[in-house]
LUMZA-312347 format. One line per field, with one value per residue (C-alpha): residue in one letter; x, y, z. Coordinates in nm, 2 decimals, padded with zeros to 4 digits. Layout:
N
residu = c(A / ...)
east = c(X / ...)
north = c(Y / ...)
up = c(Z / ...)
This chain:
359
residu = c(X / X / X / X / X / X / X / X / X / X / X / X / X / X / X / X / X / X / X / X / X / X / X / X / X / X / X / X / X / X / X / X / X / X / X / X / X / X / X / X / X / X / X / X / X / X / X / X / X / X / X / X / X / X / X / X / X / X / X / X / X / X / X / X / X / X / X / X / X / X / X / X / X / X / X / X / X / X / X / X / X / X / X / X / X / X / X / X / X / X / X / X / X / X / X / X / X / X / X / X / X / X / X / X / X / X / X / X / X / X / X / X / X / X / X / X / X / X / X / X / X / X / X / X / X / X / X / X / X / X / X / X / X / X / X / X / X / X / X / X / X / X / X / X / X / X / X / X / X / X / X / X / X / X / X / X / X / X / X / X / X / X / X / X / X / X / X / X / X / X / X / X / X / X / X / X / X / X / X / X / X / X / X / X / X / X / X / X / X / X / X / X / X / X / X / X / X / X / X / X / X / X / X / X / X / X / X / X / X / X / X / X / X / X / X / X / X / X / X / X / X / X / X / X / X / X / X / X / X / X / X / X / X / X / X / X / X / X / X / X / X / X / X / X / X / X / X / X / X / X / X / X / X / X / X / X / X / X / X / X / X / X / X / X / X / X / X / X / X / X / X / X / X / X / X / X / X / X / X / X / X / X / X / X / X / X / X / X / X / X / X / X / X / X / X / X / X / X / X / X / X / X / X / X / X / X / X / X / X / X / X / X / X / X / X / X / X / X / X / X / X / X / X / X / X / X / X / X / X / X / X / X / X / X / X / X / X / X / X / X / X / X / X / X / X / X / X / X / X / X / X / X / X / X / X / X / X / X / X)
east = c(00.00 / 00.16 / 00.10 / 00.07 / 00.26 / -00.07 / -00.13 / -00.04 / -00.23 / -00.54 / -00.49 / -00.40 / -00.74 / -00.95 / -01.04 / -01.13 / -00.85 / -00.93 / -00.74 / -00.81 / -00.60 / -00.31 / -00.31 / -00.39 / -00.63 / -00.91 / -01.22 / -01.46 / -01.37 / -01.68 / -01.95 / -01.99 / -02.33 / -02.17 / -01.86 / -02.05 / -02.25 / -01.91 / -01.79 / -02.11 / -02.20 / -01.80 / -01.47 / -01.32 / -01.00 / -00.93 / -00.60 / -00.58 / -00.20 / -00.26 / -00.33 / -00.06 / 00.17 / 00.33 / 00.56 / 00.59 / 00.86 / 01.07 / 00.98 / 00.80 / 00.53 / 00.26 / 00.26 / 00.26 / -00.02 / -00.21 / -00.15 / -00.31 / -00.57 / -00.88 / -00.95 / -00.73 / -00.41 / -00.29 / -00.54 / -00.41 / -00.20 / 00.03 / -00.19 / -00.52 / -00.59 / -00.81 / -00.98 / -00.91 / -00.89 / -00.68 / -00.88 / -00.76 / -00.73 / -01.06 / -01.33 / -01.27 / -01.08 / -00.74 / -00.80 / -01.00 / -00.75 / -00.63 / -00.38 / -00.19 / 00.05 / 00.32 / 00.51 / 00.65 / 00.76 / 00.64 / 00.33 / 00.19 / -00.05 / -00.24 / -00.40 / -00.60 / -00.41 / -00.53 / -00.42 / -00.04 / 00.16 / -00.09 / -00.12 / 00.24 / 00.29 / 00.00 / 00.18 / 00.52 / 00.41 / 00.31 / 00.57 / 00.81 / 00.83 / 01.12 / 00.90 / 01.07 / 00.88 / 00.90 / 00.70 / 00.64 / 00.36 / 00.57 / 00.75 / 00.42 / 00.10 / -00.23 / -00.48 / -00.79 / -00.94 / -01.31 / -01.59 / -01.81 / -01.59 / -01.23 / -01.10 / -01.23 / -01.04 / -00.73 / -00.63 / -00.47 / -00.20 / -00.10 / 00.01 / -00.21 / -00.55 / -00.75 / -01.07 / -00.90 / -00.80 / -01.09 / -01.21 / -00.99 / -00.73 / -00.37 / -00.08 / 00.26 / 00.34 / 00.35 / 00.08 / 00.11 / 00.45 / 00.58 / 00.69 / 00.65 / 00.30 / 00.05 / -00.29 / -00.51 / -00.89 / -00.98 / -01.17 / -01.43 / -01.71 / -01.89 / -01.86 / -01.61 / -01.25 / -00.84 / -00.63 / -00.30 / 00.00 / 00.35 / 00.61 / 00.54 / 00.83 / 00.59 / 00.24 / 00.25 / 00.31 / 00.06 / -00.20 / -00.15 / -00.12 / -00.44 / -00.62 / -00.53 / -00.61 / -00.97 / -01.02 / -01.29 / -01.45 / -01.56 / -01.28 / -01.30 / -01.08 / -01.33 / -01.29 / -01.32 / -01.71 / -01.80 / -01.57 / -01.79 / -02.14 / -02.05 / -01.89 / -02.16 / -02.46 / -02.25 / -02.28 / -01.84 / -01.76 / -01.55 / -01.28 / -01.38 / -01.77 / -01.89 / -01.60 / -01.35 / -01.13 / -01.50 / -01.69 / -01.63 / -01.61 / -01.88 / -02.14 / -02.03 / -02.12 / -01.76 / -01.82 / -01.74 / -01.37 / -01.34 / -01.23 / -01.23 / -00.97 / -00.66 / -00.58 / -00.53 / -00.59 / -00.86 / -01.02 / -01.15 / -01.37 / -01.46 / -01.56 / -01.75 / -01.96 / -02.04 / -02.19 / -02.38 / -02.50 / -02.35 / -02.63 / -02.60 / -02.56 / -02.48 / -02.77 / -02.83 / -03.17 / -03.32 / -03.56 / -03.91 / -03.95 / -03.74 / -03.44 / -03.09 / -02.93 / -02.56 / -02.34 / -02.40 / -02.78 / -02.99 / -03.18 / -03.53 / -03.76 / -04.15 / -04.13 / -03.87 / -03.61 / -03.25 / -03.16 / -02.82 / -02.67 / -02.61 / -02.24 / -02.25 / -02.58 / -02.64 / -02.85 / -02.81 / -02.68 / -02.83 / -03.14 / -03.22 / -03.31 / -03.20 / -02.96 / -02.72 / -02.57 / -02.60 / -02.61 / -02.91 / -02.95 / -03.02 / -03.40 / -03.38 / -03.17 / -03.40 / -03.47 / -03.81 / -03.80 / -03.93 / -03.67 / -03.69 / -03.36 / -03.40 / -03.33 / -03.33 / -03.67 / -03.84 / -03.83 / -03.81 / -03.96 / -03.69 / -03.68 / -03.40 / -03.29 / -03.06 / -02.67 / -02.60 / -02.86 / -02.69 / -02.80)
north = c(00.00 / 00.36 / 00.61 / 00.97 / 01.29 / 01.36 / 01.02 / 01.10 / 01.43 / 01.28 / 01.02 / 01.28 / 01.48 / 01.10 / 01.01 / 00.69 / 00.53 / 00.29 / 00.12 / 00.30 / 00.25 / 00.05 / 00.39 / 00.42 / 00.69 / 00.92 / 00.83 / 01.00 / 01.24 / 01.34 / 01.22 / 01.19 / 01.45 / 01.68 / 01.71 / 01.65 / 02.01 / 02.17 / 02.17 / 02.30 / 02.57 / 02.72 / 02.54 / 02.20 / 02.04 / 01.67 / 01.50 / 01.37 / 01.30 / 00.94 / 01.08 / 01.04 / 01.28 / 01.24 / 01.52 / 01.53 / 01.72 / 01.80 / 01.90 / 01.58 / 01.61 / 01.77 / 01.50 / 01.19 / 01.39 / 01.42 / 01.04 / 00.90 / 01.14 / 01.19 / 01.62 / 01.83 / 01.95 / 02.17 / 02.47 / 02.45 / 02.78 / 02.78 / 02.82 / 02.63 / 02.28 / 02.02 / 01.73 / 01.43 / 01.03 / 00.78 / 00.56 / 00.19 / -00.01 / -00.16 / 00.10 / 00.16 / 00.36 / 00.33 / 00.62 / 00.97 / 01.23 / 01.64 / 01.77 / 02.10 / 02.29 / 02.42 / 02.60 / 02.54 / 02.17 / 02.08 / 01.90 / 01.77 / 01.46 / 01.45 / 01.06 / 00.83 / 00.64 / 00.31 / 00.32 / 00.50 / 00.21 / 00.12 / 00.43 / 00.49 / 00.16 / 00.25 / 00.63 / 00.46 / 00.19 / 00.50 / 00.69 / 00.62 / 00.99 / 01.03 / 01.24 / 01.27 / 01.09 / 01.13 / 00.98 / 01.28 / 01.06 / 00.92 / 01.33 / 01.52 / 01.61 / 01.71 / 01.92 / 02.02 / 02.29 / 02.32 / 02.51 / 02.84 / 03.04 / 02.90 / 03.21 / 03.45 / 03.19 / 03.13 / 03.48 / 03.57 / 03.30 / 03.40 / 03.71 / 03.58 / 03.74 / 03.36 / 03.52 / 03.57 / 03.20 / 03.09 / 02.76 / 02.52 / 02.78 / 02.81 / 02.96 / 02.84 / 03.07 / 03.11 / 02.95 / 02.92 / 02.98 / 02.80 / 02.91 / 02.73 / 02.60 / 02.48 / 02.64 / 02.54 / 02.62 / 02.27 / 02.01 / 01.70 / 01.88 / 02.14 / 02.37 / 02.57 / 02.61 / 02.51 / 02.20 / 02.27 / 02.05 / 02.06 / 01.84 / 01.61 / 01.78 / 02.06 / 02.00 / 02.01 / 02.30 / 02.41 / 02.26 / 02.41 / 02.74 / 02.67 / 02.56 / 02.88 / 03.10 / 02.93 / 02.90 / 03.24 / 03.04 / 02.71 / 02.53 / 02.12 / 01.83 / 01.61 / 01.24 / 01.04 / 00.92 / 01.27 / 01.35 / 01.04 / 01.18 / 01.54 / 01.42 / 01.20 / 01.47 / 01.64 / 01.34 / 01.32 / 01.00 / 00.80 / 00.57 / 00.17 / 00.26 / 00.48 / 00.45 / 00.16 / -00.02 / -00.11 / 00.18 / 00.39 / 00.79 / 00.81 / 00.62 / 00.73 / 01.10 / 01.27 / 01.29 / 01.63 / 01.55 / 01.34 / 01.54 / 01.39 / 01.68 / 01.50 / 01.11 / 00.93 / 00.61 / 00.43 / 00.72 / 00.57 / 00.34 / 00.60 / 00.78 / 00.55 / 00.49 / 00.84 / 00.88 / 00.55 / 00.64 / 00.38 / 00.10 / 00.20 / 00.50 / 00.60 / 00.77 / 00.95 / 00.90 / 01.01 / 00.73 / 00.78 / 00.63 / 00.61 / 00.39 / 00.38 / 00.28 / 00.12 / 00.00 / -00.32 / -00.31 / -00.41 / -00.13 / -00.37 / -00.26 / -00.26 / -00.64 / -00.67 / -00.76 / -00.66 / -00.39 / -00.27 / -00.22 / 00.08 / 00.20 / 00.44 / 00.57 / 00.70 / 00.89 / 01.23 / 01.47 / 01.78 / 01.65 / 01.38 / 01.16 / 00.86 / 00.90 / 00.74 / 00.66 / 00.36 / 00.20 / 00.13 / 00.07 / 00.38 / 00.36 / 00.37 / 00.68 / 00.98 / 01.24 / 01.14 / 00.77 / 00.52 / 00.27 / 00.04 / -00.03 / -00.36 / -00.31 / -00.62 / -00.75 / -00.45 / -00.30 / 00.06 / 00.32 / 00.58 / 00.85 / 00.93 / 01.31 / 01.55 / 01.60 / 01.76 / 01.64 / 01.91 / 02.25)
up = c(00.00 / -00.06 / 00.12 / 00.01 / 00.18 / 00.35 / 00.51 / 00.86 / 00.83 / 00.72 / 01.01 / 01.30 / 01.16 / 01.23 / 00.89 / 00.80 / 00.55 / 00.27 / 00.01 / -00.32 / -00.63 / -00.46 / -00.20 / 00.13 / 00.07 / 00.34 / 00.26 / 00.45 / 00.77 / 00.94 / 00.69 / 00.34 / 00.33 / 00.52 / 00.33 / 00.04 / 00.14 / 00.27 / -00.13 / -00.21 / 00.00 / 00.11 / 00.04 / 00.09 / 00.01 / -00.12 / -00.11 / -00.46 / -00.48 / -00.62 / -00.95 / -01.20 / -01.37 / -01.71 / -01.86 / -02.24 / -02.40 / -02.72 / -03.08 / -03.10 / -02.82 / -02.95 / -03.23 / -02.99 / -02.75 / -03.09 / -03.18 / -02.86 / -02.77 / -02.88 / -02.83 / -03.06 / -02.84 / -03.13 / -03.02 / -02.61 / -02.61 / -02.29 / -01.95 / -02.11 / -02.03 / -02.19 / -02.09 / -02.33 / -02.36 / -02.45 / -02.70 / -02.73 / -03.05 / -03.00 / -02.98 / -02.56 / -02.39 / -02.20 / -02.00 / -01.96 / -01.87 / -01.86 / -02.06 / -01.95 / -02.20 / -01.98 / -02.20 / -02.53 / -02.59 / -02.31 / -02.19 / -01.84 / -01.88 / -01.54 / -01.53 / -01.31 / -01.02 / -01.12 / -01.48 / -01.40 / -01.55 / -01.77 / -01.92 / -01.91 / -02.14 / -02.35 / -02.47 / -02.46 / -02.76 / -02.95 / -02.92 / -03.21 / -03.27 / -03.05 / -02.78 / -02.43 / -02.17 / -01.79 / -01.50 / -01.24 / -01.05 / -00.73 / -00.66 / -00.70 / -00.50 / -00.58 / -00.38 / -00.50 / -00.36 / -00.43 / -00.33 / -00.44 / -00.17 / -00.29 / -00.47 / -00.13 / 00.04 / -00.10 / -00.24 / 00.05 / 00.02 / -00.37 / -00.56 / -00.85 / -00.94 / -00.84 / -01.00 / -01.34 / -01.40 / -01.60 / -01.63 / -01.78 / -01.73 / -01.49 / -01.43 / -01.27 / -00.94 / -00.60 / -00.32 / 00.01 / 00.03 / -00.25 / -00.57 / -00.92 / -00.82 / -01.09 / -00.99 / -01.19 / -01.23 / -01.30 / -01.05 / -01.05 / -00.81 / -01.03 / -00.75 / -00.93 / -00.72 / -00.76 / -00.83 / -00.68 / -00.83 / -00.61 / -00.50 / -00.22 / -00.02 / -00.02 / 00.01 / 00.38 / 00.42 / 00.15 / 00.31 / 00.66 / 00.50 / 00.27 / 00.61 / 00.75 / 00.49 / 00.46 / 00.87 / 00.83 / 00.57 / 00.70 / 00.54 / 00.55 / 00.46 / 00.23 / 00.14 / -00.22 / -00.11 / -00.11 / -00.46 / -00.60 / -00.53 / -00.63 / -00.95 / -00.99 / -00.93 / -01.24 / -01.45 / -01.48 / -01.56 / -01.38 / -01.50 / -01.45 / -01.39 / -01.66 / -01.94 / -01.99 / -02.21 / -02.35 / -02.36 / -02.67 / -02.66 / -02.86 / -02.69 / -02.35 / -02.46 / -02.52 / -02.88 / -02.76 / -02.72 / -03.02 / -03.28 / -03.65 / -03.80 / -03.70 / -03.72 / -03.35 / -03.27 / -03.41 / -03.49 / -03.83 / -03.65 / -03.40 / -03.68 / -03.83 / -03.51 / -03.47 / -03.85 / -03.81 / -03.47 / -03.14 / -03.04 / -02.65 / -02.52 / -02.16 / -02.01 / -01.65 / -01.49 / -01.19 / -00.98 / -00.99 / -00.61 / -00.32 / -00.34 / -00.41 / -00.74 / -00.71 / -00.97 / -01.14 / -01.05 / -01.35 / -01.56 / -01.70 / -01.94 / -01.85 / -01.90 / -01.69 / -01.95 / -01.90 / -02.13 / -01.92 / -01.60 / -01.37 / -01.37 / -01.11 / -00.87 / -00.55 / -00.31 / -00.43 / -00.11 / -00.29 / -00.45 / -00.22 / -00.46 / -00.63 / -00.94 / -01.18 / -01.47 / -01.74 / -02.06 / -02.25 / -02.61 / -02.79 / -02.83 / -02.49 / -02.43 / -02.50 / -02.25 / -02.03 / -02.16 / -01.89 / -01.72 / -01.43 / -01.18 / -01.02 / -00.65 / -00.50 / -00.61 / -00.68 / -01.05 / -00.90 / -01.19 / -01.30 / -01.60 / -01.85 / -01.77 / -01.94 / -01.70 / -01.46 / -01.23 / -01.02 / -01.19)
C-alpha cells in the first residue's frame, strides 16, 4: 500500500483510510453528506495526490499527445488545459485524462491512479516519434481545492488574481509559500474552485497554510465518497464505472472531445460509429421512487427484461433523490424515456434526464 505525503495528516485529523488505487487513501472524515454540502456551499480540500503525472517534452510532443488522444491538443496555447482520452485499438478507452501545455515543448499529462503504468505503457508503444517521456507521479501532489468560496479563500496566500483564472485555465506561481505552483482552475465537483499541483516535499506545508487561509470560511478536509457523489450529481464519468477499455467515446457521450480533423488512434472506427450512430448509449436517470441505485444493478424494461446495468448511482446529497448513470440501447436513451432499476426485487420506476442532475 503507498501512502501519500498527507497520510499521517489525514490520520492525525481522524479520517477513516481505505485502500483505493493500490493507496492508502481518506475516505470520508466526518460524513460523506456533510462534506458533500461543505464543497457545495464554502470550500473544501481533497487529497488527490494518487493521480498520476506524465511530462511530455521536445519537438515531438505535440505530435505523440495528438496520436493518442482523442480532443485536438494543437489549439491549447500555454496556461489552457483540456480534458481528453486515450482511446484503445478496439473502440474503448485506455484512460479519460487532462492535458496541460506548460510551455512550449512541453506537456503535463495528469492521469487516473489506477491506470499510471498502464497508461504509461499504453503512450510509450506510441511513441516512435522520438518524444521525451517522464513519470512525475511518485515526486508530485495534488490538492484540490473546491468550493463556491475557494477564490475569497485562498487569495490571501498568492500574488495571482484567483478570480482571473478561467475555467480550464492556470498559471505556474507562488501559493502558500511556494513558488513554481501549478494552480489550476480545473476540479471533478462542479462547485467551481483550484487543483493545486507541487512536489510532495511541499504540500504540507501548502495545506496548513491553505487551512489557515480558509479558517474564516468554513474550510473542510473532504474524502473520495463525497468527490464520487459530487462528480456524480454532475454526470463526470468516472474511469472503470462509466468508461473503460470497452466503452467507446462516442457512446459514452464525449463525442465532444473526439475530434475527426486529426488522425489518432482508431479514430477511423470511432468515426465510423459516430456517423452510423452507437447501439447503446450511456444515459443518466433520476428514480421515480425512493431507493438507491448502485453500480451493477440491472436497468429492465416494463417487461422486466434486462436492457443494461447501472455503472454508477447514489442517493443524491443535494437533491435527495436517487440518481445514476447507465447503458441502455439507444431507443432507450432519449430524454423522459421510462426505465426500471431492479433493487433487490423491486423494479423501482426511473426516468431518462438531461446531465448535470446538479444544476
Amino acid at each position: 500500500m503507498k501512502n501519500t505525503a498527507l497520510t499521517q495528516t489525514h490520520e492525525a485529523l481522524g479520517a477513516k483510510m481505505v485502500p483505493f488505487a493500490g493507496y492508502n487513501m481518506p475516505v470520508q472524515y466526518e460524513g460523506v453528506n456533510a462534506e458533500h454540502e461543505t464543497v457545495r456551499t464554502s470550500v473544501g480540500v481533497f487529497d488527490v495526490s494518487h493521480m498520476g503525472e506524465f511530462l511530455i517534452e521536445g519537438q515531438h510532443a505535440l505530435s505523440l499527445i495528438q496520436k493518442v488522444s482523442s480532443n485536438d491538443a494543437s489549439k491549447l496555447t500555454i496556461g489552457k488545459a483540456q480534458y481528453s482520452c486515450l482511446p484503445n485499438d478496439k473502440g474503448g478507452i485506455v484512460d479519460d485524462l487532462i492535458i496541460y501545455k506548460i510551455k512550449e515543448e512541453t506537456y503535463l499529462l495528469v492521469v487516473n491512479a489506477s491506470n499510471i503504468e498502464k497508461d504509461w505503457n499504453w503512450i510509450q508503444s506510441k511513441n516512435n516519434v522520438g518524444a521525451e517521456m517522464k513519470n512525475l507521479s511518485e515526486d508530485y501532489s495534488l490538492l484540490a481545492i473546491q468550493g463556491p468560496k475557494a477564490i475569497e479563500a485562498m487569495q490571501s496566500i498568492t500574488s495571482h488574481d484567483l478570480a482571473a483564472i478561467k475555467f480550464y485555465n492556470f498559471v505556474v506561481g507562488d501559493f502558500a509559500g511556494i513558488e513554481n505552483v501549478i494552480i489550476s482552475a480545473t476540479g471533478y465537483t462542479g462547485s467551481g474552485g483550484f487543483e493545486i499541483y507541487c512536489k510532495n516535499t511541499e504540500v504540507k506545508q501548502v495545506w496548513d497554510n491553505v487551512f489557515k487561509a480558509g479558517a474564516d470560511y468554513g474550510i473542510k478536509p473532504i474524502g473520495l465518497a463525497a468527490r464520487d457523489t459530487l462528480r456524480l450529481e454532475m454526470g463526470y464519468c468516472l474511469y472503470g464505472n462509466d468508461i473503460d477499455d470497452t466503452t467507446s467515446p462516442i457512446e459514452a457521450g464525449l463525442s465532444w472531445i473526439t475530434k475527426f480533423n486529426k488522425d489518432f488512434t482508431n479514430s477511423e472506427a470511432l468515426k465510423a460509429e459516430k456517423e452510423r450512430g452507437s447501439e447503446r448509449k450511456l444515459i443518466a436517470f433520476e428514480l421515480d421512487e425512493r431507493g438507491i441505485p448502485r453500480h451493477d444493478y440491472d436497468i429492465v424494461d416494463g417487461n422486466g427484461n434486462k436492457i443494461g446495468v447501472v455503472t454508477s448511482g447514489t442517493m443524491s446529497p443535494s437533491l435527495g433523490i436517487g440518481i445514476g448513470l447507465g447503458y441502455v440501447p439507444t431507443v432507450f436513451a432519449d430524454v423522459n424515456s421510462k426505465i426500471n432499476i431492479q433493487i433487490r426485487k423491486k423494479a423501482v420506476p426511473a426516468t431518462v434526464v438531461k446531465l448535470p442532475f446538479y444544476k
